[in-house]
DOSE-560237 format. One line per field, with one value per residue (C-alpha): x, y, z; residue in one letter; residue number from 1. Coordinates in steps of 0.25 Angstrom, whole numbers. Layout:
// DOSE-560237
X <- [X:...]
Y <- [Y:...]
Z <- [Z:...]
code <- [A:...]
pos <- [NUM:...]
This chain:
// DOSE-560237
X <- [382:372:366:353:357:364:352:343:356:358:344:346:359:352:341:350:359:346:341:355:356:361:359:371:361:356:366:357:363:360:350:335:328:312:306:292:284:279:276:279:290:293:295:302:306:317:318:327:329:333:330:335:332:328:334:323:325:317:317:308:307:310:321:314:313:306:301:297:291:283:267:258:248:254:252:261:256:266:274:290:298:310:314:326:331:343:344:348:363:362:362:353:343:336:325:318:306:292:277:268:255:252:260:270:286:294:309:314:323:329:335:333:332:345:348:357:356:349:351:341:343:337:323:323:328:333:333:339:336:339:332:328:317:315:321:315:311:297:295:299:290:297:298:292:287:272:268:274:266:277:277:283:285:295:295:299:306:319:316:323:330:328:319:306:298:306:301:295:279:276:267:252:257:272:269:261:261:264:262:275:282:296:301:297:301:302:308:310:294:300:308:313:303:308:310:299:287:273:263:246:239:226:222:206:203:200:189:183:183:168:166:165:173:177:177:181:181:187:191:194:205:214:228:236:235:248:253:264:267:270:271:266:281:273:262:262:250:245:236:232:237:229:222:229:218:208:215:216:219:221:218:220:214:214:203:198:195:181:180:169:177:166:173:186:189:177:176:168:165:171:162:149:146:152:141:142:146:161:163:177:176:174:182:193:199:215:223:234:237:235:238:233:235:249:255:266:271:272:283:282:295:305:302:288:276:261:258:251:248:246:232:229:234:225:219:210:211:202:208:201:202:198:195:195:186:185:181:172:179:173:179:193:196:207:216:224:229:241:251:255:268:271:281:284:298:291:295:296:283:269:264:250:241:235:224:219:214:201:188:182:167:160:162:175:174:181:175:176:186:195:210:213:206:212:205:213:208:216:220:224:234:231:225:234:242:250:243:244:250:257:270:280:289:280:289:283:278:262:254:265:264:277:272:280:271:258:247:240:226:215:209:209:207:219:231:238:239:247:245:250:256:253:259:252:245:259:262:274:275:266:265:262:259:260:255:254:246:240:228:235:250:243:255:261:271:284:287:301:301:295:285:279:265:263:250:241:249:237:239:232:228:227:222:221:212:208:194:196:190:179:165:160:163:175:171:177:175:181:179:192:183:180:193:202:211:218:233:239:250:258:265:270:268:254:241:230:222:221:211:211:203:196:184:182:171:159:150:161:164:149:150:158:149:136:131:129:128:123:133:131:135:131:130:117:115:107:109:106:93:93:101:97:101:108:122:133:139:128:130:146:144:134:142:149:164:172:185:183:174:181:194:184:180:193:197:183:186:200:199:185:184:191:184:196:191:202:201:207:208:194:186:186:191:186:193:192:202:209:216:229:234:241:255:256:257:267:260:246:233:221:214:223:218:203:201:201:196:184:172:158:145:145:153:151:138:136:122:117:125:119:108:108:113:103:95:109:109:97:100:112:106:94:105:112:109:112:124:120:108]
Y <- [986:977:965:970:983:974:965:976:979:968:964:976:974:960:968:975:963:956:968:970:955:950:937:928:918:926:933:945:944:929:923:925:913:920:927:934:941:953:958:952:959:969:964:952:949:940:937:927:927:922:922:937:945:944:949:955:960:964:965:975:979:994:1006:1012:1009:995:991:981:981:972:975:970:972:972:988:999:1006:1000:991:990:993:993:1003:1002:1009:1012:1027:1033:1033:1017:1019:1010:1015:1006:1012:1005:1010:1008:1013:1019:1020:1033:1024:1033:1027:1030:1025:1018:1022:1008:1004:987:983:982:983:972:975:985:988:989:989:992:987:982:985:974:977:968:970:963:964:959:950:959:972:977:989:995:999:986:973:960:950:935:922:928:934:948:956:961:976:980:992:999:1013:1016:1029:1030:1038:1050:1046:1038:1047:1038:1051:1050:1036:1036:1028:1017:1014:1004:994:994:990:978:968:952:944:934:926:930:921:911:897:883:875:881:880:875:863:854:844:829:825:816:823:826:836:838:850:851:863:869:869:883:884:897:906:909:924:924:927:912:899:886:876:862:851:836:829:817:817:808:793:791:775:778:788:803:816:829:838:853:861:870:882:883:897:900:914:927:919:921:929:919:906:908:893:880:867:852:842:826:820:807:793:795:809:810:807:814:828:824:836:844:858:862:870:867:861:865:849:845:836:828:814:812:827:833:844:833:824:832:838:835:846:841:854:868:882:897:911:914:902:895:880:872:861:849:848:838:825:827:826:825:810:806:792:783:777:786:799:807:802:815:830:843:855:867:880:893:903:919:928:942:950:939:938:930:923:917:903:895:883:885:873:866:858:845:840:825:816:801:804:801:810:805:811:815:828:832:843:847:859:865:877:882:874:885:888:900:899:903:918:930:941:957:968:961:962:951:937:922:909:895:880:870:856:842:833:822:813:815:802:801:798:783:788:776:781:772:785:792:790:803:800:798:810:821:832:838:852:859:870:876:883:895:899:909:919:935:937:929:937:928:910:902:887:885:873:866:854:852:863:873:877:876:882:885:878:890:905:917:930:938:929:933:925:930:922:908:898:883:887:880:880:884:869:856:856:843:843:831:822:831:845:855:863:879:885:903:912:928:935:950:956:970:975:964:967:954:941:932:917:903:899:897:910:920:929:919:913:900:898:886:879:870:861:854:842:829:817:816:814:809:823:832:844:849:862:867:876:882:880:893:890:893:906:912:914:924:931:932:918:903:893:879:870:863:867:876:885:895:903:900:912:923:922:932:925:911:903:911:906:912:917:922:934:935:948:955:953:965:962:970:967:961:950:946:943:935:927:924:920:910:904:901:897:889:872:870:857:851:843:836:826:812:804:798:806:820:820:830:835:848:857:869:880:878:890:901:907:919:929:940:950:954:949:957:951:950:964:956:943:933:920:914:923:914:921:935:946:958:963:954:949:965:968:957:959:973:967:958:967:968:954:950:958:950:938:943:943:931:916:905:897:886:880]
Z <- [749:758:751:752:743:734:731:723:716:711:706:698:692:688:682:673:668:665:656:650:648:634:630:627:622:612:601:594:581:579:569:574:573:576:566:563:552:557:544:531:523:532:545:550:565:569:585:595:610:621:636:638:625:612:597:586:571:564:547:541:527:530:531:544:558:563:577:586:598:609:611:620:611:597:597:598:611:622:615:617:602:597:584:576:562:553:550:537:542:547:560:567:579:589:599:611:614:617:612:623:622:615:604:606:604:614:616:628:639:640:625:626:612:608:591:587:573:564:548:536:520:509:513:528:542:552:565:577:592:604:617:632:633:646:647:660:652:655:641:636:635:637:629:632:629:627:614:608:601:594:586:573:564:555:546:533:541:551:564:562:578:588:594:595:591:577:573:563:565:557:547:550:540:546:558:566:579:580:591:593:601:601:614:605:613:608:598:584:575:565:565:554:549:547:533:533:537:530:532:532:531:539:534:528:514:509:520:520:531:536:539:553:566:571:564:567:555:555:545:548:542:541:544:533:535:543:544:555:565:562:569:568:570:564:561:553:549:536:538:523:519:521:532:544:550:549:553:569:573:566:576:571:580:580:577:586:578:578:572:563:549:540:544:537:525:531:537:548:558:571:584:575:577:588:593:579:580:582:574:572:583:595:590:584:600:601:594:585:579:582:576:579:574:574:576:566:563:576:576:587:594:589:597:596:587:586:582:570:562:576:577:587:580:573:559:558:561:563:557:566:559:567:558:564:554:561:551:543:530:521:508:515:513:522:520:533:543:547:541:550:549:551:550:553:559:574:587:600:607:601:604:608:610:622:620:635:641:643:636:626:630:633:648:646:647:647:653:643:645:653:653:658:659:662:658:663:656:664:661:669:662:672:662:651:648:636:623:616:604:600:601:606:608:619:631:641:653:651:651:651:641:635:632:620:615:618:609:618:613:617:606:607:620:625:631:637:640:646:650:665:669:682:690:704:703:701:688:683:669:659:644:636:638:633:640:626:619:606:598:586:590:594:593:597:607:612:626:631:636:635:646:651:658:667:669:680:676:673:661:663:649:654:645:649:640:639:633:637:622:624:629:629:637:630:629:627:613:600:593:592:600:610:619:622:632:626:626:615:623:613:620:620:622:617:629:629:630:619:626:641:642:656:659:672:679:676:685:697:688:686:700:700:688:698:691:695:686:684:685:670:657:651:665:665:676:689:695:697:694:682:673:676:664:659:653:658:646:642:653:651:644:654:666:672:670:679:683:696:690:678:689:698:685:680:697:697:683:687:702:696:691:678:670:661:648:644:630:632:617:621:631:639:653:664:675:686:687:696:688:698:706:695:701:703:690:693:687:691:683:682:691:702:710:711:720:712:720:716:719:724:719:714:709:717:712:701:702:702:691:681:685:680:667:665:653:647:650:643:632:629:628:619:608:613:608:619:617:625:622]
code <- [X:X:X:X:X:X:X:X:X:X:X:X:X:X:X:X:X:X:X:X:X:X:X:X:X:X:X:X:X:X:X:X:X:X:X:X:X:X:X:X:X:X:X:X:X:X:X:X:X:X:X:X:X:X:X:X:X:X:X:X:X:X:X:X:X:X:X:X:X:X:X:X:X:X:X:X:X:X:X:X:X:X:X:X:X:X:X:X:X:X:X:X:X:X:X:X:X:X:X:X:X:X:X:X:X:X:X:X:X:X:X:X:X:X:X:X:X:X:X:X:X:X:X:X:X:X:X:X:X:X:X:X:X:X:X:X:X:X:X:X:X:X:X:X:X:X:X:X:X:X:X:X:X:X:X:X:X:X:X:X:X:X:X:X:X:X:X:X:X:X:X:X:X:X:X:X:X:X:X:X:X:X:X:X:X:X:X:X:X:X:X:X:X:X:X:X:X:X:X:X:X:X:X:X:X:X:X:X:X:X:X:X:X:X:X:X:X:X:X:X:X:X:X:X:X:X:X:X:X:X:X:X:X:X:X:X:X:X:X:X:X:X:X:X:X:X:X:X:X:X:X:X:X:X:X:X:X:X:X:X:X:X:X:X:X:X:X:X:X:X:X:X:X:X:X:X:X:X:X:X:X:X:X:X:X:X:X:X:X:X:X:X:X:X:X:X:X:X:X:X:X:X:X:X:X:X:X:X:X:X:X:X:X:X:X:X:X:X:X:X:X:X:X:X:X:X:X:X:X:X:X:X:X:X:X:X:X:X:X:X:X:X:X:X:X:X:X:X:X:X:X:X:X:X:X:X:X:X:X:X:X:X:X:X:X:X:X:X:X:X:X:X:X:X:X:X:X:X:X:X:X:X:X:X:X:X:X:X:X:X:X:X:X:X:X:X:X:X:X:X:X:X:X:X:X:X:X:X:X:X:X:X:X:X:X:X:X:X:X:X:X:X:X:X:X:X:X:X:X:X:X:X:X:X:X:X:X:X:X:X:X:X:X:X:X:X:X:X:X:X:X:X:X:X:X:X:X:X:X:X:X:X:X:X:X:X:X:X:X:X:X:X:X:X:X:X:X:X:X:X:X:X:X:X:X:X:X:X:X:X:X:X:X:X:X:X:X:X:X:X:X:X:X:X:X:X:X:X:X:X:X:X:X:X:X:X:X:X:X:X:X:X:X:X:X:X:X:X:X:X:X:X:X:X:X:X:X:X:X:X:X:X:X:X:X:X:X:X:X:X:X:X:X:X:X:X:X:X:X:X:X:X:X:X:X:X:X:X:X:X:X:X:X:X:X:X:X:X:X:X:X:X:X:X:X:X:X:X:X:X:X:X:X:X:X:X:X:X:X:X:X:X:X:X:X:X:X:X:X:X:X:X:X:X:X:X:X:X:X:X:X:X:X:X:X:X:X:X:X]
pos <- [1:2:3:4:5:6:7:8:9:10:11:12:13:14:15:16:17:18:19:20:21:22:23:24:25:26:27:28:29:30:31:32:33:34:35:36:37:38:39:40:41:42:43:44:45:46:47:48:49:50:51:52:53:54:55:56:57:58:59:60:61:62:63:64:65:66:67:68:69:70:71:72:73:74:75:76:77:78:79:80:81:82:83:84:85:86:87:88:89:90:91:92:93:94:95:96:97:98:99:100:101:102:103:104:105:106:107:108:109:110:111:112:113:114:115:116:117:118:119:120:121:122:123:124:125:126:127:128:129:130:131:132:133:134:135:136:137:138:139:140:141:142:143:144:145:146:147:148:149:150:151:152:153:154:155:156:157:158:159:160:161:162:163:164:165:166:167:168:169:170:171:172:173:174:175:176:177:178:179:180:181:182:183:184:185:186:187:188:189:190:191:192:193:194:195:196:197:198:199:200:201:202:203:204:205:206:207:208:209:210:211:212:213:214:215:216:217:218:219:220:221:222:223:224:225:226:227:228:229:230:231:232:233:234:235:236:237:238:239:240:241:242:243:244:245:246:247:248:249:250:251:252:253:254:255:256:257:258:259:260:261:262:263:264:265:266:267:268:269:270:271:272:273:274:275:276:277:278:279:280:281:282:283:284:285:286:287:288:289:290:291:292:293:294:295:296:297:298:299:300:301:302:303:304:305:306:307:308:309:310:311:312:313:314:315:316:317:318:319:320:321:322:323:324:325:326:327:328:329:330:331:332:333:334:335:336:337:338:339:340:341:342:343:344:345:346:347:348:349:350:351:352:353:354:355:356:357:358:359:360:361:362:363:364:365:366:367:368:369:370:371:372:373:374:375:376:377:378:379:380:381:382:383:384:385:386:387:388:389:390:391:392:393:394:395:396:397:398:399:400:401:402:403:404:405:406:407:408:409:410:411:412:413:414:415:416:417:418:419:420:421:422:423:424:425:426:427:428:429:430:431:432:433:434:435:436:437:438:439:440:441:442:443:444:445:446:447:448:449:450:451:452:453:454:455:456:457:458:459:460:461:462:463:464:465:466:467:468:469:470:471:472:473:474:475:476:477:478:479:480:481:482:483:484:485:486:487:488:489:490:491:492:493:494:495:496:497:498:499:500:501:502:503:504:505:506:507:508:509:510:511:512:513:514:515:516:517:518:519:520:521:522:523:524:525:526:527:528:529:530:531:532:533:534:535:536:537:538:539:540:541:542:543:544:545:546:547:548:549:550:551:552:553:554:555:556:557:558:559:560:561:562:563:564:565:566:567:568:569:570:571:572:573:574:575:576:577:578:579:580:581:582:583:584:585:586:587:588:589:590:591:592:593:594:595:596:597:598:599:600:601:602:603:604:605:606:607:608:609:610:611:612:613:614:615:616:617:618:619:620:621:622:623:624:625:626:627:628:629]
């Protein structure tokens, strides 16, 4: 056989040892070391992995069947499952199969979940499978480093066979979804505290909830009186019972010298007052602690700490509480925060807190109905030096940043982020990302590996949203219902910045809507003539969306000028930036099939088209208060 036939053939036999792989790293019967509650009482997951596979079991309070399976969704319809039993006679049955979309089960002509063990008792069944992360199965979703909506069932009832058509369907309350993390990476959460360590609770005081969609209230406090140098090693959540629902993040800030100390033990509501003199909201800006839905206790790594007790460490703290009331319940009262952990048994580094991304305001839009929409903020490091904490134990170079874990945040429209990672204008890795993300999971994440990001490196926050059930343009702001695009890089040691966000340049955007603007804040419209003064956002929702134009939109904001707000300890500093040149992503976005360079003047027709919509237009605004005065 010539060299030329051998070649295909040996690709393929490489394709089939890498599917029949087995891990000698991992042993399927060892002790699991990840766990979840995917119901309480009745269902339990265990989970461990390795680079090739991973091992499952489940512990459920029942005598029947129980299954797992991977969604994209979190809902039946095209999810990948696994469904195992033990009969009346003990023997045990295992079924790989997959649900289409008609809901109905159908089992796979490729058997990749592989049962390791499978027995029940008098009250529960336990069931261990083993799988490929990949399986090159079509029917099969692999499984990654992005967020799994992962499904769960059981019955009361055997199948009859392992004829998928004899299972047996589940009842509503014994079944349900979770979004996790099962390629959980990084260093255990939870790690052993020193013996000498105190903790502080910056938590509300039986505040009570007001009954409306959105609320951001915050408390001042003082941090104990601290004569010597401690580090902060955890944080943990205190989210008062019966209100998870409510509580959708928790953000403590560090307060400057000069903050107005008449806020200490008061509530209020958040940037209400921000042009008062010296108030919380202005002068409260570096995060020193942060939590979101879904997330648990956070442990700084071993030889590193957040500093606490020096004279230029933090004396006072804002506590920001954002508080989600969809359905406008009225009467609940909340005592939820965080618990700091401190200790005076020093590390060798301080840590910091580096929040960047896109600048939250109303010029950061999203258009409806689209399937598919990416927003980048981008941030310099080329002023950041290392921070005069005191410590006689810094010894990095100045101005690098060890990143060790990363916070990812946009609200319900996100589906995916990640934070690129650029050095002369190449990237070269990313420090965070996950292509399945989900508002309800929000948690600090360990990289695989201690990344350092050098002095002139630019840092670029992506968020991808989709608003196809949405009829109304998306906007930057604070609201649930409004977007973020915004990453938490935890690091060390401690710079001199604590906030680098971006906003891309509107008025080289508008363009590509029909529209010029003015070239100052806060950007109405010069032309065409018909809506002179207009605000730009004011029309967001009277523009003709079509595919074509939200791809060129998208194009213009990325290709356009990015302004970069980056807080030094005592003043801002400005700078213009260039989203670098993206690599090439090996599969093909949405917007691909369109041209997607940055269009000068008009879309095709626009002009016509609003103009036809100006009734509709002026209809709008009847009912519509100006938010810029």
């Amino acid at each position: 056989m010539s060299a030329k036939m051998m070649a295909p053939v040996v690709i393929m036999m490489m394709m089939i040892v890498g599917v029949m792989k087995v891990s000698c790293s991992l042993n399927a019967t060892t002790n699991l070391t990840l766990s979840a509650v995917l119901a309480p009482d009745d269902f339990h997951l265990s989970w461990a992995f390795d680079s090739d596979q991973i091992v499952l079991e489940a512990r459920v309070r029942t005598r029947g069947w129980v299954g797992l399976g991977l969604s994209s969704t979190g809902m039946m319809a095209g999810s990948d499952v696994v469904i195992g039993w033990v009969d009346s006679a003990a023997a045990t049955h295992l079924v790989d199969a997959h649900i289409e979309m008609d809901r109905s089960l159908v089992r796979d002509a490729s058997q990749d979940y592989k049962l390791v063990g499978l027995s029940e008792n008098g009250t529960h069944t336990v069931m261990r499978v083993v799988r490929a992360l990949r399986t090159y199965d079509a029917n099969d979703r692999n499984i990654t480093e992005d967020t799994v909506r992962l499904i769960w069932a059981y019955s009361t009832d055997d199948p009859k066979s392992e004829n998928v058509t004899d299972v047996p369907y589940h009842s509503a309350a014994t079944r349900g979804s979770k979004s996790i993390l099962l390629l959980r990476q990084g260093f255990p959460t939870e790690q052993p505290l020193p013996q000498n360590y105190s903790t502080f609770d910056v938590v509300q005081s039986q505040f009570l909830i007001p009954p409306v969609e959105t609320n951001y209230v915050c408390n001042v406090m003082q941090l104990p009186n601290l004569t010597k140098k401690h580090h902060l090693i955890k944080v943990q959540p205190l989210v008062q019972a019966g209100n998870t629902r409510f509580v959708h993040h928790m953000i403590v800030y560090a307060c400057e010298t000069n903050v107005n100390m008449s806020y200490i033990n008061t509530t209020f509501q958040c940037y209400s007052s921000m042009g008062a003199t010296n108030h919380p909201s202005a002068r409260c800006l570096s995060v020193l602690a942060a939590w979101a839905v879904g997330g648990e206790t956070f442990d700084y790594p071993a030889d590193a700490g957040y500093s606490l007790g020096m004279d230029a460490d933090p004396k006072v703290v804002m506590l920001e509480m954002h508080y989600n009331n969809p359905q406008a319940a009225s009467g609940v009262s909340d005592s939820s925060g965080l618990r700091l952990y401190y200790t005076p048994n020093l590390r060798k580094y301080d840590t910091g807190i580096l929040e960047t991304g896109i600048l939250p305001n109303i010029y950061h839009f999203i258009p409806p109905k689209t399937t598919s929409f990416t927003s980048y903020g981008i941030c310099n490091t080329r002023s950041f030096v290392t921070a005069n904490s005191n410590d006689t134990l810094q010894g990095q170079v100045s101005g690098t940043m060890n990143v060790f874990a990363t916070m990812l945040h946009s609200h319900l429209a996100g589906i995916a982020i990640q934070v690129r990672h650029f050095r002369n204008g190449n990237q070269i890795g990313n420090l965070g990302r996950d292509m399945g993300y989900d508002f309800g999971l929000q948690e600090t994440r360990y990289l695989n590996n201690l990344t350092a990001v050098l002095p002139g490196d630019q840092v670029v926050t992506e968020c991808t949203y989709r608003t196809t059930t949405r009829t109304v343009t998306t906007t930057g702001g604070l609201s649930t219902m409004n977007e973020m695009c915004l990453s938490f890089l935890y690091y060390y040691p401690k710079v001199n910045i604590g906030l680098c966000r971006s906003m891309y340049d509107i008025t080289t955007v508008a363009p590509v809507m029909g529209f010029t603007l003015n070239s100052q804040w806060p950007y109405y419209i010069t032309s065409p003539q018909a809506f002179f003064r207009y605000f730009l956002f004011e029309i967001y929702d009277v523009i003709p969306w079509t595919e074509q134009l939200v791809c060129q939109v998208e194009s213009a904001a990325r290709n356009a000028t990015q302004y970069v707000s980056s807080l030094n300890d005592l003043f801002p500093i400005l700078s213009v930036e260039k989203i670098p040149k993206l690599p090439t992503d090996p599969t093909a976005q949405p917007c691909s099939k369109f041209t997607t360079s940055t269009a000068k003047g008009s879309a095709p027709g626009m002009n016509a088209a609003l103009t036809t919509l100006l009734p509709v237009l002026l209809l709008h605004l009847m009912g519509t208060a100006l938010l810029v005065a």
